[in-house]
LUMSE-922666 format. One record per atom (N, C-alpha, C, O): residue number from 1; atom name; x, y, z. Coordinates in steps of 0.001 Angstrom, whole numbers, plus 500000, padded with zeros to 6 digits. Layout:
N
r k:NUM a:CA c1:X c2:Y c3:Z
...
This chain:
82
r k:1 a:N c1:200109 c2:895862 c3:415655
r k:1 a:CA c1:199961 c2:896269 c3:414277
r k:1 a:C c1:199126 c2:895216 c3:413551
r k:1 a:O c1:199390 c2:894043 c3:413816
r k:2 a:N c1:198441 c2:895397 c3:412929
r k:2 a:CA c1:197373 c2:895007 c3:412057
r k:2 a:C c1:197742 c2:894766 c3:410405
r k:2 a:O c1:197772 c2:895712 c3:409618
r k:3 a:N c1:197926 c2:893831 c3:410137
r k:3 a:CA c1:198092 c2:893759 c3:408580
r k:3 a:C c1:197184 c2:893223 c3:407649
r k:3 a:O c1:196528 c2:892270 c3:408068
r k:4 a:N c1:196898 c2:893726 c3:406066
r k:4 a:CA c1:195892 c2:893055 c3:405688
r k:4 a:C c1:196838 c2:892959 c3:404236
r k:4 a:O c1:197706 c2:893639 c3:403688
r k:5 a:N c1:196152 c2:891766 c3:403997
r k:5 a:CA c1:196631 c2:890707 c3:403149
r k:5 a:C c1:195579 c2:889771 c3:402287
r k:5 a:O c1:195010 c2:888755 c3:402686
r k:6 a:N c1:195462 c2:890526 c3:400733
r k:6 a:CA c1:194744 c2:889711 c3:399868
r k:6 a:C c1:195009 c2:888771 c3:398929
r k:6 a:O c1:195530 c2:889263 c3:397928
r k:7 a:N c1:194839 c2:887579 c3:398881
r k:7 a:CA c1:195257 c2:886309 c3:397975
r k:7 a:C c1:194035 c2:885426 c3:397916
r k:7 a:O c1:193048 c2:885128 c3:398589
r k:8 a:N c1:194726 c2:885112 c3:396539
r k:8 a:CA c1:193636 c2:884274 c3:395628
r k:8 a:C c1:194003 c2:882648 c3:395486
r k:8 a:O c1:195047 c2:882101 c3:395131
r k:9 a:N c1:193254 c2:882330 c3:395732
r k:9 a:CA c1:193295 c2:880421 c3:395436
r k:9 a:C c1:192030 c2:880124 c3:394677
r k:9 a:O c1:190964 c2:880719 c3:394837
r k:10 a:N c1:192252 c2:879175 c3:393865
r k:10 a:CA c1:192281 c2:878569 c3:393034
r k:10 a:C c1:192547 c2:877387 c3:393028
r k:10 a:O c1:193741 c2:877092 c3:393081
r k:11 a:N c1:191180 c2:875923 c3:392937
r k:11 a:CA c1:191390 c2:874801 c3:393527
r k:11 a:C c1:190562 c2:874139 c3:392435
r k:11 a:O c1:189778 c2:874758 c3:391715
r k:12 a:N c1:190800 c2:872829 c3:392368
r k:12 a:CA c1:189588 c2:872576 c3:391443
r k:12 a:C c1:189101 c2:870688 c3:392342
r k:12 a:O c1:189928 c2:870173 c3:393095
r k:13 a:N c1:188480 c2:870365 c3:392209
r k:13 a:CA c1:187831 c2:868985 c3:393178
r k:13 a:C c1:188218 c2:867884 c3:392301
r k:13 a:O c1:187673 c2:868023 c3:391206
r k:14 a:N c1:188971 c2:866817 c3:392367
r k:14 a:CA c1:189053 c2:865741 c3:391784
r k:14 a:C c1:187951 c2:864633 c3:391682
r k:14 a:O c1:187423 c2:864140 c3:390685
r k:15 a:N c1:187718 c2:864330 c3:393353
r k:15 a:CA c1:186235 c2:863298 c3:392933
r k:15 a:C c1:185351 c2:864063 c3:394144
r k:15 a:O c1:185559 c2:864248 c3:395343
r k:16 a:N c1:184476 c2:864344 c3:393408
r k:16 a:CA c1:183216 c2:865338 c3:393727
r k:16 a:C c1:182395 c2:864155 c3:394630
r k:16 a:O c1:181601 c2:864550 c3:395484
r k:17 a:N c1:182575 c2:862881 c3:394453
r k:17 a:CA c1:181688 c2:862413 c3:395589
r k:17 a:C c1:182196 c2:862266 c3:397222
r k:17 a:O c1:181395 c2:862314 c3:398156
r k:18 a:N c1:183416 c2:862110 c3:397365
r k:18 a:CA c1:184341 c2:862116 c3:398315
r k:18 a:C c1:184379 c2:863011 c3:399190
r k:18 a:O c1:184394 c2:863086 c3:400419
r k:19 a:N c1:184397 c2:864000 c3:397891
r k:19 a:CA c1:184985 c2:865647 c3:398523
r k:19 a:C c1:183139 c2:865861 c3:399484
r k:19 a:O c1:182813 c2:866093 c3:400648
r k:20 a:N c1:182622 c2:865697 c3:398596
r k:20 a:CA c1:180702 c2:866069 c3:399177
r k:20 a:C c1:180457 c2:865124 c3:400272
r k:20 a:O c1:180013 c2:865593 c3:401320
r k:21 a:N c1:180716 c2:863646 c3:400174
r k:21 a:CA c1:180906 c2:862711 c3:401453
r k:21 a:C c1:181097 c2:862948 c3:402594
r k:21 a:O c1:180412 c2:862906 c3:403616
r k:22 a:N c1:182660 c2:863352 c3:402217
r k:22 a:CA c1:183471 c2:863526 c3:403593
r k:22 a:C c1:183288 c2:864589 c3:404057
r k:22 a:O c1:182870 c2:864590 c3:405214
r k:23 a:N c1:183520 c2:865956 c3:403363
r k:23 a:CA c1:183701 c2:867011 c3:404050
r k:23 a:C c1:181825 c2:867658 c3:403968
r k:23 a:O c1:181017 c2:867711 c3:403041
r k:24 a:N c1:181764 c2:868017 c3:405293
r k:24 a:CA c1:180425 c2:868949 c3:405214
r k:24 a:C c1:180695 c2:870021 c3:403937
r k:24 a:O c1:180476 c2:869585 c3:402807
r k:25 a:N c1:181086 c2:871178 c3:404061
r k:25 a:CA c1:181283 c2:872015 c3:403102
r k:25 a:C c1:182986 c2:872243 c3:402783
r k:25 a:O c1:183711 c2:872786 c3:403616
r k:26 a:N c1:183397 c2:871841 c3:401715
r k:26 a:CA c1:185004 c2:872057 c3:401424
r k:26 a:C c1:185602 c2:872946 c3:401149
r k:26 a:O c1:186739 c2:873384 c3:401324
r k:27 a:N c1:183722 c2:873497 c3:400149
r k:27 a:CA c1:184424 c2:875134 c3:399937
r k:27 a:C c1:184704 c2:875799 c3:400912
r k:27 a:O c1:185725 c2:876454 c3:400702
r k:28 a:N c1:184121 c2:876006 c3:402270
r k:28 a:CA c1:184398 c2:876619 c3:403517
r k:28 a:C c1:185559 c2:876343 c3:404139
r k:28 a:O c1:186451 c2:877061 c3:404593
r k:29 a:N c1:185337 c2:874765 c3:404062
r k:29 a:CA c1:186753 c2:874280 c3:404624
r k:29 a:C c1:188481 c2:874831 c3:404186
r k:29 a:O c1:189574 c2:874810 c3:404753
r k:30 a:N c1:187902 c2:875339 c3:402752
r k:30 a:CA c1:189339 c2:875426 c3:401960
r k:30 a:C c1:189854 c2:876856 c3:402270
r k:30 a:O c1:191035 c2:877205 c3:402297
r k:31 a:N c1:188591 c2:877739 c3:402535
r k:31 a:CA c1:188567 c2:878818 c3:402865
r k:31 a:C c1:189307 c2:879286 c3:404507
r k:31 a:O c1:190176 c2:880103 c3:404812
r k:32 a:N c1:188591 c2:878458 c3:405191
r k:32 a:CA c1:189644 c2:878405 c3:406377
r k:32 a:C c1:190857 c2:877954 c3:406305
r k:32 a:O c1:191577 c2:878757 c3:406899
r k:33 a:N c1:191418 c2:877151 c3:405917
r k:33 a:CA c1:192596 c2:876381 c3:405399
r k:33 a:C c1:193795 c2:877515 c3:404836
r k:33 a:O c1:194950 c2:877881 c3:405056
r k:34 a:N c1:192695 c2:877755 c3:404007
r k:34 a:CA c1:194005 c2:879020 c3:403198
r k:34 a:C c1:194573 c2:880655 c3:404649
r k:34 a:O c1:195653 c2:881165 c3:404948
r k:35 a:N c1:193061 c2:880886 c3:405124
r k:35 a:CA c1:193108 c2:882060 c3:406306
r k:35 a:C c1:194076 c2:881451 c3:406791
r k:35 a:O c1:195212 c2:881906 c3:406664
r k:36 a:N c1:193828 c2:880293 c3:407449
r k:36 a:CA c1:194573 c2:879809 c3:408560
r k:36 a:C c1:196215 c2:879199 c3:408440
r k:36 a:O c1:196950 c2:878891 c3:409379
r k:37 a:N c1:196441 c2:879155 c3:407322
r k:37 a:CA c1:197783 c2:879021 c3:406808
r k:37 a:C c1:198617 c2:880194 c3:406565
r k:37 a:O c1:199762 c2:880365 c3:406983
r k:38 a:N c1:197964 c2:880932 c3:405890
r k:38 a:CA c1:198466 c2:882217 c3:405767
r k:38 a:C c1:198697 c2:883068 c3:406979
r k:38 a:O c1:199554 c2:883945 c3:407096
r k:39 a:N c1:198054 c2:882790 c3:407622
r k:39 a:CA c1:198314 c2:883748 c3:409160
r k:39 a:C c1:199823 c2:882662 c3:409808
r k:39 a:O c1:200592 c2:883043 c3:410690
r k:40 a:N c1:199889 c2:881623 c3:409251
r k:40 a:CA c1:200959 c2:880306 c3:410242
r k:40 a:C c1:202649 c2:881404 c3:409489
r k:40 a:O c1:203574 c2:881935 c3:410103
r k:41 a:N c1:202343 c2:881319 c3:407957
r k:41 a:CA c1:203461 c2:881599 c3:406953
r k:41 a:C c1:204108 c2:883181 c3:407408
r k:41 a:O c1:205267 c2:883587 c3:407338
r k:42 a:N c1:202754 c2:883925 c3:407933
r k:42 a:CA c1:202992 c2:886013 c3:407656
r k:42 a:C c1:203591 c2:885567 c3:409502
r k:42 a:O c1:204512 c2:885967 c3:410214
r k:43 a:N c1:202740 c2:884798 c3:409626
r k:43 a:CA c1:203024 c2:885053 c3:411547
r k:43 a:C c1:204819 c2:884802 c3:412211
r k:43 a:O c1:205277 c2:884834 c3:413353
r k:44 a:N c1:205489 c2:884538 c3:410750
r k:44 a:CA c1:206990 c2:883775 c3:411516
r k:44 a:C c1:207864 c2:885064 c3:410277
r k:44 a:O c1:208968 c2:884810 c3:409795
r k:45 a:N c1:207267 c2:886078 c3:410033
r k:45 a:CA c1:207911 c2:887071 c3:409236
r k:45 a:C c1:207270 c2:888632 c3:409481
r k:45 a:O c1:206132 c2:889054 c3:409688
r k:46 a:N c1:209034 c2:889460 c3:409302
r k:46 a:CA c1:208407 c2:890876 c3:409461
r k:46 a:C c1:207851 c2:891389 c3:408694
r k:46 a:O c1:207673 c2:891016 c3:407534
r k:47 a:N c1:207473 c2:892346 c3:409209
r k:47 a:CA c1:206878 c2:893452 c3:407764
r k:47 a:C c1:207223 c2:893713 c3:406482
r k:47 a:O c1:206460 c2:894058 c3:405580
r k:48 a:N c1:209032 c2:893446 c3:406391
r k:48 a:CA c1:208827 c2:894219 c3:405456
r k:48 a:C c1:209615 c2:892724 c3:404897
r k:48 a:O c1:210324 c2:892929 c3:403912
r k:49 a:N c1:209596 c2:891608 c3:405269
r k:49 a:CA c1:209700 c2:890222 c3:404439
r k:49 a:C c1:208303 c2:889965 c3:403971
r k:49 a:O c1:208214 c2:889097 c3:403103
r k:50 a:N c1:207166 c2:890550 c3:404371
r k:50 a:CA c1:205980 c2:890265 c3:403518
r k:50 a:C c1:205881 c2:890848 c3:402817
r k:50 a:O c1:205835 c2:890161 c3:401797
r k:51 a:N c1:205753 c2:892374 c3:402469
r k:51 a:CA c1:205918 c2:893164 c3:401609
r k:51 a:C c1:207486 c2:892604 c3:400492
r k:51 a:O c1:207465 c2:892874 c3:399291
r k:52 a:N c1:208103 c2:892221 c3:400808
r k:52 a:CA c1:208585 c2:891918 c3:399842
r k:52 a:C c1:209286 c2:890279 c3:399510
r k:52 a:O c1:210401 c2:889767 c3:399417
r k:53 a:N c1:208347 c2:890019 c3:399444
r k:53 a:CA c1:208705 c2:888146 c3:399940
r k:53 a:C c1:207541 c2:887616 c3:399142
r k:53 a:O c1:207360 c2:886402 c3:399231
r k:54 a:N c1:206799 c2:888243 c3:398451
r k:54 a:CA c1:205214 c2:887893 c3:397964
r k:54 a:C c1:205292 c2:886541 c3:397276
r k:54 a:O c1:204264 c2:885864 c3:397273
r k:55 a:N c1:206634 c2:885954 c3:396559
r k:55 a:CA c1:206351 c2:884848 c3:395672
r k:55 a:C c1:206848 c2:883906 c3:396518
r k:55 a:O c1:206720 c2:882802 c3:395989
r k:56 a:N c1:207490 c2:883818 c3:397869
r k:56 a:CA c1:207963 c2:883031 c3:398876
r k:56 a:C c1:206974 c2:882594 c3:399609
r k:56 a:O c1:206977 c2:881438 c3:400031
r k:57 a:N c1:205922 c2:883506 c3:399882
r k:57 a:CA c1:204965 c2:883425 c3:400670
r k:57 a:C c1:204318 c2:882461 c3:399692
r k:57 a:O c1:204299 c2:881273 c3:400015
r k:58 a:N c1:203856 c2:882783 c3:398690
r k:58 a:CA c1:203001 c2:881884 c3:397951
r k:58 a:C c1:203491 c2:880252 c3:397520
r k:58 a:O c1:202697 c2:879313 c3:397564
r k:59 a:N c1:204924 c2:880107 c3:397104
r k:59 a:CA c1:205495 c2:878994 c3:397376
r k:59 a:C c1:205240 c2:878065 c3:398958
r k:59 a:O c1:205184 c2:876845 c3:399114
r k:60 a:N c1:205156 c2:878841 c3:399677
r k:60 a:CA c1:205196 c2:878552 c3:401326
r k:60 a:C c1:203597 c2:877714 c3:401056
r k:60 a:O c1:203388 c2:876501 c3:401072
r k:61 a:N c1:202898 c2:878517 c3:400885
r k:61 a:CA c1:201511 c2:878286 c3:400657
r k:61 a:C c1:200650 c2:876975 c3:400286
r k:61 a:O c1:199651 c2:876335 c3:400615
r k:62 a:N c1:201928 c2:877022 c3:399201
r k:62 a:CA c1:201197 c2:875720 c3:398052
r k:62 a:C c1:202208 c2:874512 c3:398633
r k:62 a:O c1:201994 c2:873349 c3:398292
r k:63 a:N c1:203141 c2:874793 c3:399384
r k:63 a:CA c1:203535 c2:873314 c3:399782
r k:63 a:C c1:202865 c2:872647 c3:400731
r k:63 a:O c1:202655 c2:871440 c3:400850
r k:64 a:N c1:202294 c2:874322 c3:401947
r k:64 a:CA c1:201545 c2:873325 c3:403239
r k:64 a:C c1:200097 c2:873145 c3:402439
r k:64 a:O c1:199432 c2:872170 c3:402789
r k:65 a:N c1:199735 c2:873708 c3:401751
r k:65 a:CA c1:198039 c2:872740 c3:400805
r k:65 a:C c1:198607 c2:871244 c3:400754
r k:65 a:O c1:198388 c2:870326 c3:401545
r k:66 a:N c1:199244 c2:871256 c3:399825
r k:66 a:CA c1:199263 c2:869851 c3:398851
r k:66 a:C c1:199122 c2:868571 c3:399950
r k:66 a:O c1:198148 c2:867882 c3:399645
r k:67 a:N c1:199545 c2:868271 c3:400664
r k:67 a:CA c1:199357 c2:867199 c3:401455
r k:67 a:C c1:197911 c2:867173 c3:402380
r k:67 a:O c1:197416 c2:866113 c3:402763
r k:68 a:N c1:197240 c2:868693 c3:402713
r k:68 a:CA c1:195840 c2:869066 c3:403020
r k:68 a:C c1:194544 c2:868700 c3:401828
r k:68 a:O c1:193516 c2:868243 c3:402328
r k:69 a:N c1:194557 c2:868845 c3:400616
r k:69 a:CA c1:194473 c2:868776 c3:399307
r k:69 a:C c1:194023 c2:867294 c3:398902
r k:69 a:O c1:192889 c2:866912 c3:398614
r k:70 a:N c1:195496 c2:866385 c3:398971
r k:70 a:CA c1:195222 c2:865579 c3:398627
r k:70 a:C c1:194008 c2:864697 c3:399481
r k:70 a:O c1:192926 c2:864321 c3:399029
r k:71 a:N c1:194549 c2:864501 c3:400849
r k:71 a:CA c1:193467 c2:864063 c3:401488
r k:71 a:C c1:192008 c2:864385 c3:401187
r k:71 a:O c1:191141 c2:863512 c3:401127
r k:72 a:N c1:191784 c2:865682 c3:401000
r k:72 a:CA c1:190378 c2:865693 c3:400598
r k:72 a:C c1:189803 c2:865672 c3:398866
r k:72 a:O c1:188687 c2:865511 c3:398372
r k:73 a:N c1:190610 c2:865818 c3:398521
r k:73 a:CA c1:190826 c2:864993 c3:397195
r k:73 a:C c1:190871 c2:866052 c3:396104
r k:73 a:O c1:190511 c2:865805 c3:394953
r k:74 a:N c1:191493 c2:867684 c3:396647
r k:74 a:CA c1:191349 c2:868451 c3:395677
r k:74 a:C c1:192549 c2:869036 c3:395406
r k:74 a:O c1:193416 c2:869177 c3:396269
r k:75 a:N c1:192669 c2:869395 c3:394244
r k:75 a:CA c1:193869 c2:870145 c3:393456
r k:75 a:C c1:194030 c2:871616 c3:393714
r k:75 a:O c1:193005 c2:872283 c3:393851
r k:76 a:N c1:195110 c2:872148 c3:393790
r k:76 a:CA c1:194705 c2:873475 c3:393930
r k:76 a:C c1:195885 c2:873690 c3:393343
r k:76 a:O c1:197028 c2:873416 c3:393709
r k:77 a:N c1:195127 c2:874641 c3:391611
r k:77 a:CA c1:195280 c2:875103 c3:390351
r k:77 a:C c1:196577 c2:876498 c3:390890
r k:77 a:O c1:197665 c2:876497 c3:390315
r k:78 a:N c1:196309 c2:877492 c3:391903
r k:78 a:CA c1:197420 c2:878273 c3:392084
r k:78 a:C c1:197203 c2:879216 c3:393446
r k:78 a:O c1:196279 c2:879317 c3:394254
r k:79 a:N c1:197858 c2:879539 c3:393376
r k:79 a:CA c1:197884 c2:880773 c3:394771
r k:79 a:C c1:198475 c2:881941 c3:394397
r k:79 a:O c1:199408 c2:882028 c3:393597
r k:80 a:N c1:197995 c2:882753 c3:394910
r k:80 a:CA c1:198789 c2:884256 c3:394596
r k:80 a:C c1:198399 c2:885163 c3:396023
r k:80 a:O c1:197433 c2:885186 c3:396786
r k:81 a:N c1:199302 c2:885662 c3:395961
r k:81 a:CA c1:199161 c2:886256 c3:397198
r k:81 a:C c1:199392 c2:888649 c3:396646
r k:81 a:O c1:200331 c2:889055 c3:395962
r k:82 a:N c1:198798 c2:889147 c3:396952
r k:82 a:CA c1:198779 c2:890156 c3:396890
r k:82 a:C c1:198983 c2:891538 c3:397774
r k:82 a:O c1:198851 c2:892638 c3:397238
């Protein structure tokens, strides 16, 4: 079974030279980050705990960022998951 799953993040860069330094592209990076988390969070729940778990999931979300985040030196303003 196949599930699809749309959510929004929302990040903002603390020091723009760091973030441009270190990471080749962050925006990409953040982009995988979020895919790839979100598949870790939906992948250990059924169907119908995603369908109805939406603000758990997003809590789930923003705890495994923040320690990803800081290292690269960006904030991330919110998550929502849909």
């Amino acid at each position: 079974m196949t599930v699809f799953v749309n959510a929004i993040m929302y990040y903002k860069v603390k020091n723009a030279i760091h973030a441009v330094a270190n990471v080749d592209d962050y925006s990409g990076s953040a982009r995988l980050l979020a895919a790839t988390t979100l598949r870790n969070v939906l992948g250990t729940m059924t169907l119908g705990d995603i369908l109805c778990k939406r603000e758990f999931i997003a809590k789930e979300m923003k705890v495994n960022f923040k320690f990803v985040f800081i290292i690269h030196h960006m904030y991330l303003h919110n998550y929502r998951v849909y």
